[in-house]
N, C-alpha and C positions, 0 to 999 in steps of 0.2 A: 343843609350843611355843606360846609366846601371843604372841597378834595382834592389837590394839585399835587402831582410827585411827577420827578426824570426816574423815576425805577425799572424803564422801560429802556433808558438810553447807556451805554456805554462810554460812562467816564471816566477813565484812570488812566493816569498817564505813569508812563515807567520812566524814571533819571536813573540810568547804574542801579543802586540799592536803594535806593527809594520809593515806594508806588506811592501817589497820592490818590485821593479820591473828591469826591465833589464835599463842600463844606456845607451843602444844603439839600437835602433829595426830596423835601416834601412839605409840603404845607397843609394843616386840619385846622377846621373851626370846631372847638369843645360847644359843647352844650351853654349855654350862657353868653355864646358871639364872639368867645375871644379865639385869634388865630397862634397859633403855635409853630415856627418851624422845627426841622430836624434832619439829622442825617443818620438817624437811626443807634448814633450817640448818646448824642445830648441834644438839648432842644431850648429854645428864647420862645419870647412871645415878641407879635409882632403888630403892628398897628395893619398893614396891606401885604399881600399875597405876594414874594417878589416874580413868580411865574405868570401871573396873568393882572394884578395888580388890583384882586377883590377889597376891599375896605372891612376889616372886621367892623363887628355890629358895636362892641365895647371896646372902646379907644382907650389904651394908654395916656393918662395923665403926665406930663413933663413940666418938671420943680423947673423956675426961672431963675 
């Protein structure tokens, strides 16, 4: 199974009244090969890992 997260790193930047944070902190492969990212929000499915660039096992079909 693969496991990739920045849960370790310190990212938020401060504007005035604004903090943002990272729009992606993790990536899981679920059972069945597909990868999922997230930031502990909400979450996509993703065809490769954008942290180290694993390939999930079950790729996303794209309508032409």
């Amino acid at each position: 199974m693969h496991d990739c997260s920045v849960h370790d790193v310190e990212v938020e930047f401060e504007d005035y009244r604004i903090l943002y944070g990272c729009a992606v902190t993790e990536c899981i492969e679920y059972e069945g090969g597909k990868l999922y990212v997230s930031n502990g929000e909400c979450g996509n499915r993703v065809n490769y890992c954008p942290f180290c660039g694993y390939k999930a096992k079950v790729q996303m079909k794209f309508k032409k």
